[in-house]
C-alpha positions, -999 to +999 in steps of 0.1 A: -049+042+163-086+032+155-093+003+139-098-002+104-130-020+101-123-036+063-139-069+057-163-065+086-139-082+112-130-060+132-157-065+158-147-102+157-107-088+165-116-065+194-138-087+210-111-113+213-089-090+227-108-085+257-124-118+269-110-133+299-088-162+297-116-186+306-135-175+272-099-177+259-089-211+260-127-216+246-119-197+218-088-213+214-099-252+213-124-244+184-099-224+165-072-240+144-038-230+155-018-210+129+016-205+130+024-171+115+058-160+104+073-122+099+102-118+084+125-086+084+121-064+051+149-061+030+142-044-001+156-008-007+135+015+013+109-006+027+105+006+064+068-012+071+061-042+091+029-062+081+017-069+118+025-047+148+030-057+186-010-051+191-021-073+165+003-098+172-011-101+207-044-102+194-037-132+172-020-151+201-046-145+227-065-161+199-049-199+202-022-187+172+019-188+166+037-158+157+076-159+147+091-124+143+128-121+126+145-100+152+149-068+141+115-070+119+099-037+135+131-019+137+126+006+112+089+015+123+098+020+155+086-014+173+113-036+194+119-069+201+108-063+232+074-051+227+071-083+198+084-108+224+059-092+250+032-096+229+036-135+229+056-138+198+090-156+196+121-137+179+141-154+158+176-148+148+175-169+118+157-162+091+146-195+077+128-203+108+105-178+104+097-191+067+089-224+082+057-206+093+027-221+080+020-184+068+046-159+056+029-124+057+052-099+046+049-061+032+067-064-004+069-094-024+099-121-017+133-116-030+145-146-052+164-152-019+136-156+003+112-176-025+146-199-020+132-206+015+094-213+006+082-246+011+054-262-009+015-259+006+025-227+028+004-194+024+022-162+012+004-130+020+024-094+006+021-072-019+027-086-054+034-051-076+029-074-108+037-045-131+073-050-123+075-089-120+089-111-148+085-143-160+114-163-139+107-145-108+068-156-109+076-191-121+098-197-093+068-188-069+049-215-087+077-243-088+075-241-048+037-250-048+029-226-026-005-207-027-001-166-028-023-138-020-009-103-031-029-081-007-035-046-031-064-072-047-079-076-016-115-066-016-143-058+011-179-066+010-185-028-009-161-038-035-140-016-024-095-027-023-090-019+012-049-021+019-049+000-012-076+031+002-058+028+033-026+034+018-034+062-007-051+081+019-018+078+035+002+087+005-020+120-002-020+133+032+021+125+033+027+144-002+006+169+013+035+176+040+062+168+021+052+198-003+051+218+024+087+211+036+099+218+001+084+248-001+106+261+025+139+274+027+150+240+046+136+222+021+155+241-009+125+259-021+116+298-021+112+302+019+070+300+008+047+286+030+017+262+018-014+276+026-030+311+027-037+340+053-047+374+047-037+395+025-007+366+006-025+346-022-030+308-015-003+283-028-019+267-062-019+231-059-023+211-094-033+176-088-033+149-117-058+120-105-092+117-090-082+088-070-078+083-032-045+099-032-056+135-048-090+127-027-066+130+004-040+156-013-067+180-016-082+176+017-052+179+032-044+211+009-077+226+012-072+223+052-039+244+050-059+269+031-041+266+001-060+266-037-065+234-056-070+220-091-072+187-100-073+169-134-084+135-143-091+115-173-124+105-159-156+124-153-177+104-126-141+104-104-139+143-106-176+147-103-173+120-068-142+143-056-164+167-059-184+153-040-159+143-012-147+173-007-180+186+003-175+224-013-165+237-050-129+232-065-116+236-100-119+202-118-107+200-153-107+168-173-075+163-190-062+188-219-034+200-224-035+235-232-059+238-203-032+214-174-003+236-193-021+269-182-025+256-147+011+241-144+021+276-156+013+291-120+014+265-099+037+265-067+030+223-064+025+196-089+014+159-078+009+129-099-007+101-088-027+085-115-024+047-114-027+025-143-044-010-136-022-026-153+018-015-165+031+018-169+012+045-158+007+073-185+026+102-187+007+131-188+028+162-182+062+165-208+096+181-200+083+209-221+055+220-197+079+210-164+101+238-181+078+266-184+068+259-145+079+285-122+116+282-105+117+260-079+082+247-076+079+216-066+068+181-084+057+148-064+054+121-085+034+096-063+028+076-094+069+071-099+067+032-085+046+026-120+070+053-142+055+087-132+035+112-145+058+135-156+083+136-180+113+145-161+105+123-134+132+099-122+133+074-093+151+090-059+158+076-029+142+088+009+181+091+014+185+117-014+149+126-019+148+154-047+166+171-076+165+198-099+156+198-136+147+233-154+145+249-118+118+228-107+121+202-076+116+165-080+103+143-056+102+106-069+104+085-040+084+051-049+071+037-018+061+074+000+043+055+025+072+038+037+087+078+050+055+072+076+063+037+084+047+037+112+011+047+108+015+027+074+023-004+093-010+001+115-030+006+086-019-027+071-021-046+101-057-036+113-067-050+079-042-080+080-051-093+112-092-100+108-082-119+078-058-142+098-084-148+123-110-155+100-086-179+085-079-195+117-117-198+117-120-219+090-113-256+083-089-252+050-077-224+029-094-237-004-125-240+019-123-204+029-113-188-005-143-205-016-165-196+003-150-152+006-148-143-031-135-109-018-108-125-005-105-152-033-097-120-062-061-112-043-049-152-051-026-149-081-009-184-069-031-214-063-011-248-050+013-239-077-010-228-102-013-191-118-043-177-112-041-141-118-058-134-152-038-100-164-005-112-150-008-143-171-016-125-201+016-104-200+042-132-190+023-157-212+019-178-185-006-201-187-032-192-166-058-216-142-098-204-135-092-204-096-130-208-089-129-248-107-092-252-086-113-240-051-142-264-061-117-296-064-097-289-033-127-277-009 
């Protein structure tokens, strides 16, 4: 898989990778060592890993430690093996790997694992504040430990990433998964999506302008099939537009006119994100009724409430159900049923930014001086940081810019 040039250090990655050892141990004596831990993923239907066997080879031909829980990789489809080739050491207990100097993980810690943080280590995962409470961030912050939640991550364009890598993922994936309900296997009519000659295309309603309808459509639009998307804003619909490179039905929001569409579609998929909270719901159980039998709904949104009415939270064990005759597919995480290019995705971005880390002479140093970098700290030497997630805990909150400028 290619490598995701985000932050502008993946040159700096691939050249490493292929210098001979002399340039090596070079390398290595001006870098500072890091000592990187992985542990194994053990919330409900997380399959990722945050660093695959490539990278972790990368970062160890660079002068650096890597500690893998065995069994880390499992789920993605990477062994032991290929880790412990790679340079890294296994370990079979799990609090040895949270003695790493950085954790880097996929989701945010369990109350278990915060139990085996230590004060002054680095924590990079996700953070998914919308569902975090009060006790669980304070415990973060009683361990003293500085915490970068990687969906605030920016590049030099502005631009978030682990989060554009990820909904491209997640519109290309609900893409297929349409496609499988559709068919008899999948419990639906036996239709195929797409078009050919002579059969009308499948209609394909997509809520949101975002990366993941971006990716949805394309992906829809390659299968031949007929699209419509919806959005609250105008500039987003007029840059999918854009995107797409050719002419689609765009609608902003109404209700009479998303009813009308809903009315005919074959495929529904919401995936508009709220910035902060719940994301809105936009289509109610009354228009999910009038749909036709055994259409299908994918709620992408579902990790922040969903965008339908009659959505609730499934499982990639039981994926869908039924309500008024229409499929439901409300699997939070849909990234995590393609673990595997996921896991790339978050490791080509994950790794330059260990590197550059490894570069520098402190953390505080380096936030300071990579404001990019700097916006996806929430948890500063045990300080909040993170302005809207301090707002809704009522937590008080610390300007991370004057906490950088005393510890630099």
């Amino acid at each position: 898989m290619a490598e995701n040039s985000s932050f502008g250090f993946s040159d700096l990655a691939k050249q490493a990778s292929m210098q001979p050892k002399e340039a090596l141990l070079e390398i290595n004596q001006k870098h500072k060592a890091l000592y990187i831990g992985v542990p194994k993923e053990h919330t409900l239907q997380e399959h990722r890993i945050s660093l695959t066997p490539s990278s972790v080879q990368q970062l160890v031909n660079n002068g650096n430690e890597v500690w893998i829980e065995t069994n880390a990789g499992k789920e993605a489809n990477f062994s032991d093996k290929e880790y412990s080739e790679a340079g890294a050491k296994i370990c079979y207990e799990r609090n040895e790997v949270f003695k790493a100097d950085i954790i880097v993980k996929v989701e945010p810690p369990t109350l278990e694992e915060v139990a085996l943080l230590s004060p002054d280590k680095l924590l990079i995962s996700a953070l998914q504040h919308g569902a975090k409470s009060e006790p669980y961030i304070r415990s973060l912050m009683q361990k003293k430990i500085n915490a970068i939640a990687f969906e605030y991550l920016k590049d030099q364009d502005g631009i978030y990433p682990i989060v554009r890598s990820l909904s491209e993922i997640a519109g290309i994936t609900s893409i297929a998964i349409a496609s499988d309900l559709l068919s008899i296997s999948g419990g639906g009519k036996g239709e195929m999506l797409g078009g050919i000659s002579g059969i009308p295309p499948t209609e394909i309603v997509i809520i949101g302008a975002g990366t993941v309808g971006e990716y949805a459509a394309k992906a829809a639009i390659g299968k031949g099939a007929a699209v419509k998307i919806f959005d609250h804003s105008l500039a987003k619909l007029r840059r999918i537009q854009s995107n797409l490179g050719q002419s689609v039905f765009t609608s902003l929001i109404h209700p009479k006119i998303l009813n009308k569409a809903l009315l005919t579609a074959d495929v529904a998929i919401g995936c508009i994100r709220s910035e902060e909270g719940r994301s809105p719901v936009i289509v109610s159980e009354e228009m999910v009724s009038q749909m036709k039998e055994l259409s299908v709904i994918i709620d992408v949104s579902i990790d922040q409430g969903g965008v339908f009415e009659t959505s609730e939270i499934t499982s990639h064990a039981k994926p869908t159900f039924e309500k008024h005759g229409v499929i439901h597919y409300c699997v939070p995480n849909i990234t995590s049923n393609v673990c595997r290019t996921a896991s790339y995705a978050l490791s080509n971005i994950l790794t330059p930014l260990l590197l550059r880390i490894a570069e520098s002479k402190n953390l505080a140093e380096f936030l300071y001086a990579n404001p990019e970098i700097r916006n996806g700290v929430y948890i500063f030497k045990g300080n909040l940081t993170h302005q809207h997630l301090g707002k809704r805990l009522s937590i008080y909150q610390k300007d991370i810019d004057l906490l950088l400028a005393a510890h630099a």
